[in-house]
C-alpha positions in Angstrom: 4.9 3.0 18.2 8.8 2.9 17.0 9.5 -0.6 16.7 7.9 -3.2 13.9 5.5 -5.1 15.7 3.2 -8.1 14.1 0.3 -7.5 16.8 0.4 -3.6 15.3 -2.8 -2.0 17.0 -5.0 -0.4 14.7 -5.3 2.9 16.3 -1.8 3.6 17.2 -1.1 2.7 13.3 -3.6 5.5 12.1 -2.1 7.9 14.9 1.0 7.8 13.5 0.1 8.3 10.2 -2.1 11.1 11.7 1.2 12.8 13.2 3.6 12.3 9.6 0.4 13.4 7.3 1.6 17.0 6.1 5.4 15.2 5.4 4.5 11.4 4.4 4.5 11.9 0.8 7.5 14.2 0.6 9.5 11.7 3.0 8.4 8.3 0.5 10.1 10.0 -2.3 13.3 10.5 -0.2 13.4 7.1 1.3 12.5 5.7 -2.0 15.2 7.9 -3.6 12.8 9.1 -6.2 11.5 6.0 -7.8 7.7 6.3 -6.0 6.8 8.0 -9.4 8.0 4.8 -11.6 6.1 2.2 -8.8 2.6 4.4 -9.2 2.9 4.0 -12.7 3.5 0.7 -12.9 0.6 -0.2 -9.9 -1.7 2.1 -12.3 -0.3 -0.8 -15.7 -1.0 -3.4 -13.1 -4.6 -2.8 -12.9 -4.9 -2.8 -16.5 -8.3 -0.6 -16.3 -10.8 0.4 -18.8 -12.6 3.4 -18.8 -15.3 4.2 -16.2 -14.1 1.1 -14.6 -14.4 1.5 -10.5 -11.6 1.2 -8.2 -11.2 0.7 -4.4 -7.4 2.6 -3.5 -7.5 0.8 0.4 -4.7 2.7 2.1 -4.8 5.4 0.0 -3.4 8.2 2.4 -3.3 11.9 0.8 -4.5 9.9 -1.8 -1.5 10.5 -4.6 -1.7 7.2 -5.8 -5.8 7.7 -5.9 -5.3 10.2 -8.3 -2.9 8.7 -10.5 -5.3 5.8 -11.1 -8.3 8.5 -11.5 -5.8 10.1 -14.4 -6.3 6.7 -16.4 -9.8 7.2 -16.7 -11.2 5.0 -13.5 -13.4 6.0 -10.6 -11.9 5.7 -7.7 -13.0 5.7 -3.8 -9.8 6.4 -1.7 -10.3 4.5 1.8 -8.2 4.9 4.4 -8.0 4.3 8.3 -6.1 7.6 9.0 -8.3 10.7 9.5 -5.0 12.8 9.8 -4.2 11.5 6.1 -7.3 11.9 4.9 -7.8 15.1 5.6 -4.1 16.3 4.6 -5.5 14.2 1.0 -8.3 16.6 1.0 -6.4 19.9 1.8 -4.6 19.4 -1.2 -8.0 18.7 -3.5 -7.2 15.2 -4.1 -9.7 15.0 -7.1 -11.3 12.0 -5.6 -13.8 10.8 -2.1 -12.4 9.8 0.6 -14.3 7.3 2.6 -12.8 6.1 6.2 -12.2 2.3 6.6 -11.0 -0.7 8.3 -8.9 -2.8 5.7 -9.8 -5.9 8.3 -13.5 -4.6 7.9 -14.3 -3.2 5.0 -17.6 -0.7 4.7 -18.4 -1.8 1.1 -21.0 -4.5 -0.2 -19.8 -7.7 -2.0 -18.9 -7.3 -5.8 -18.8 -3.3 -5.1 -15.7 -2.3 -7.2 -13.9 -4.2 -10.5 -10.7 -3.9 -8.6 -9.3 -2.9 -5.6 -5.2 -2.1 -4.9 -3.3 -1.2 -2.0 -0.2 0.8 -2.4 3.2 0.3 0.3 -0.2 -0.1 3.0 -1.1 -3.9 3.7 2.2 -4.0 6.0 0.5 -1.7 8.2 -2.8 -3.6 8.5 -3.4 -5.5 12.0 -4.2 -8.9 10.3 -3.1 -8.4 6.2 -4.4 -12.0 5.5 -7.7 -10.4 6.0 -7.4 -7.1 4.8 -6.7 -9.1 1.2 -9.4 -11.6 1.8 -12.1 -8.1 2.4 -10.2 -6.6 -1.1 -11.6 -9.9 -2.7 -14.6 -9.9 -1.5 -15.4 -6.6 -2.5 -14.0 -7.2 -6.3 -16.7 -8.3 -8.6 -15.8 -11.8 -10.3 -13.4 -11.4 -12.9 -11.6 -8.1 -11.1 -8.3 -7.5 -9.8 -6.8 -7.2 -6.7 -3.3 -5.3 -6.7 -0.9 -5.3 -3.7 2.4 -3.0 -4.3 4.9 -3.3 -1.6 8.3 -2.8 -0.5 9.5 -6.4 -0.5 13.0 -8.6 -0.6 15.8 -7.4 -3.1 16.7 -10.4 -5.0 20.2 -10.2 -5.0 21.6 -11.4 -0.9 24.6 -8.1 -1.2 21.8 -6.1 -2.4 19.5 -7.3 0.3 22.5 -6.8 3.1 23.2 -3.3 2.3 19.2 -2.5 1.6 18.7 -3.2 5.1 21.7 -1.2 6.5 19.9 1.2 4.9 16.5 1.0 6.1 18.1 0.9 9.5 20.2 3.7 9.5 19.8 6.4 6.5 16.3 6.2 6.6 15.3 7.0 9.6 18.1 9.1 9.7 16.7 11.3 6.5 13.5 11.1 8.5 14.4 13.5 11.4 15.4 16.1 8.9 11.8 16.0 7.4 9.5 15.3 10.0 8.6 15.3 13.5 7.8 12.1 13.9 11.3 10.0 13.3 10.0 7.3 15.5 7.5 6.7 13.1 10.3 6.1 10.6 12.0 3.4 12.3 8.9 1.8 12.6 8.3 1.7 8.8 12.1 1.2 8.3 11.6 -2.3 10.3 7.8 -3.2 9.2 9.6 -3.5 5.6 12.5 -5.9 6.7 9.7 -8.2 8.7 7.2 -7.9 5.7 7.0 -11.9 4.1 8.9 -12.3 0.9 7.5 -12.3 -2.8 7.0 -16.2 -2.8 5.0 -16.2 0.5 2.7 -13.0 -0.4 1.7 -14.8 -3.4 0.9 -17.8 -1.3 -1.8 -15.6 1.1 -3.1 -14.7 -2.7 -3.9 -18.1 -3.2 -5.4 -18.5 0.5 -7.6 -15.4 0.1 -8.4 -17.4 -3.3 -7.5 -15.1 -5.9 -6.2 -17.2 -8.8 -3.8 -16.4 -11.8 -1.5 -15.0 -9.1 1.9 -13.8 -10.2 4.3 -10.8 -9.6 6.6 -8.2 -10.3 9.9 -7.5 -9.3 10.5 -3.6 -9.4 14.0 -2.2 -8.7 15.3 -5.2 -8.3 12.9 -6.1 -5.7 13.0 -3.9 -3.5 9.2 -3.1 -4.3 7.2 -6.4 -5.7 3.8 -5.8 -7.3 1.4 -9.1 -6.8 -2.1 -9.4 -9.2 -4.7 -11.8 -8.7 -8.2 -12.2 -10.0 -11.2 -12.6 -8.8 -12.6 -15.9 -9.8 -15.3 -15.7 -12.4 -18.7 -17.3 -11.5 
């Protein structure tokens, strides 16, 4: 699959991420031109966590951002539709379980976690209006549900040359570091059709999460959305 496609099919999704697993994480950081660090850290802020407190990372790959949140004192249950990633998450002792799962269809009881996040992942989901309405139901009332995701750069000259970017030098870079370069103009074009901050917040509201706001992060090229779970 090389080109962005709304109707994504779940399966060819999770064989591409299958094929870029040893190189995915290496690749973010050069695409993202070494700010993936700063975003995990602030997704981690976002969730503003106690100790103990259980976490669902849904999309969770080799599970790097799984373990960042683990490191501020949460438990956490990496999910993730990709076997290939998964596995790669596991080869490298990922210090947390990995559990495979449908974001559209989520394995987990109602009220299971105290918040869930997905990290640069709901863009890739078949139907992400559902994968955020499973995230809340799965968040116990009074949780959190995080999204962080590569989004619309605020400034239009920004926004212009952003794109060139993702067009060209990305996947570009891409067939220097991994097999798979198709896979990169997919990505490259699933973040220019992704919906803008405004309109994220809005499915928020639909999946009916409330106190929903957002972040701007390198000046929007990555927005980070927070909503709770209503309280009973």
């Amino acid at each position: 699959m090389s080109r962005a496609d709304l109707d994504k099919k779940p399966y060819d999704v999770a064989g591409m991420f299958d094929a870029v697993a040893r190189r995915y994480d290496l690749m973010n950081d050069v695409a993202a031109l070494g700010q993936v660090g700063m975003w995990r850290d602030k997704m981690v802020d976002g969730l503003e966590l106690a100790p103990g407190q259980t976490v669902l990372d849904l999309a969770a790959g080799t599970g790097t951002s799984s373990a960042a949140i683990a490191r501020a004192g949460a438990r956490v249950v990496a999910a993730d539709f990709s076997l290939g990633m998964m596995t790669e998450g596991r080869r490298r002792g990922a210090p947390v379980p990995f559990v495979g799962a449908d974001a559209q269809h989520l394995p987990f009881q109602d009220d299971s976690f105290d918040a869930a996040v997905i990290s640069f992942g709901l863009r890739n989901v078949h139907d992400p209006r559902r994968g955020l309405q499973e995230m809340t139901r799965v968040v116990r009332p009074g949780g959190t549900v995080v999204v962080c995701e590569f989004s619309t750069p605020t400034s239009p000259l920004f926004r212009t040359v952003y794109e060139r970017y993702l067009l060209r030098a990305m996947p570009a870079a891409a067939r220097a570091f991994s097999s798979n370069a198709d896979a990169y103009d997919y990505l490259a074009e699933s973040i220019i059709d992704w919906p803008s901050q405004e309109e994220l917040r809005g499915w928020f509201l639909e999946a009916g999460l409330v106190h929903c706001q957002y972040q701007n992060l390198s000046g929007g090229i990555v927005a980070l959305h927070r909503g709770r779970v209503p309280s009973v």
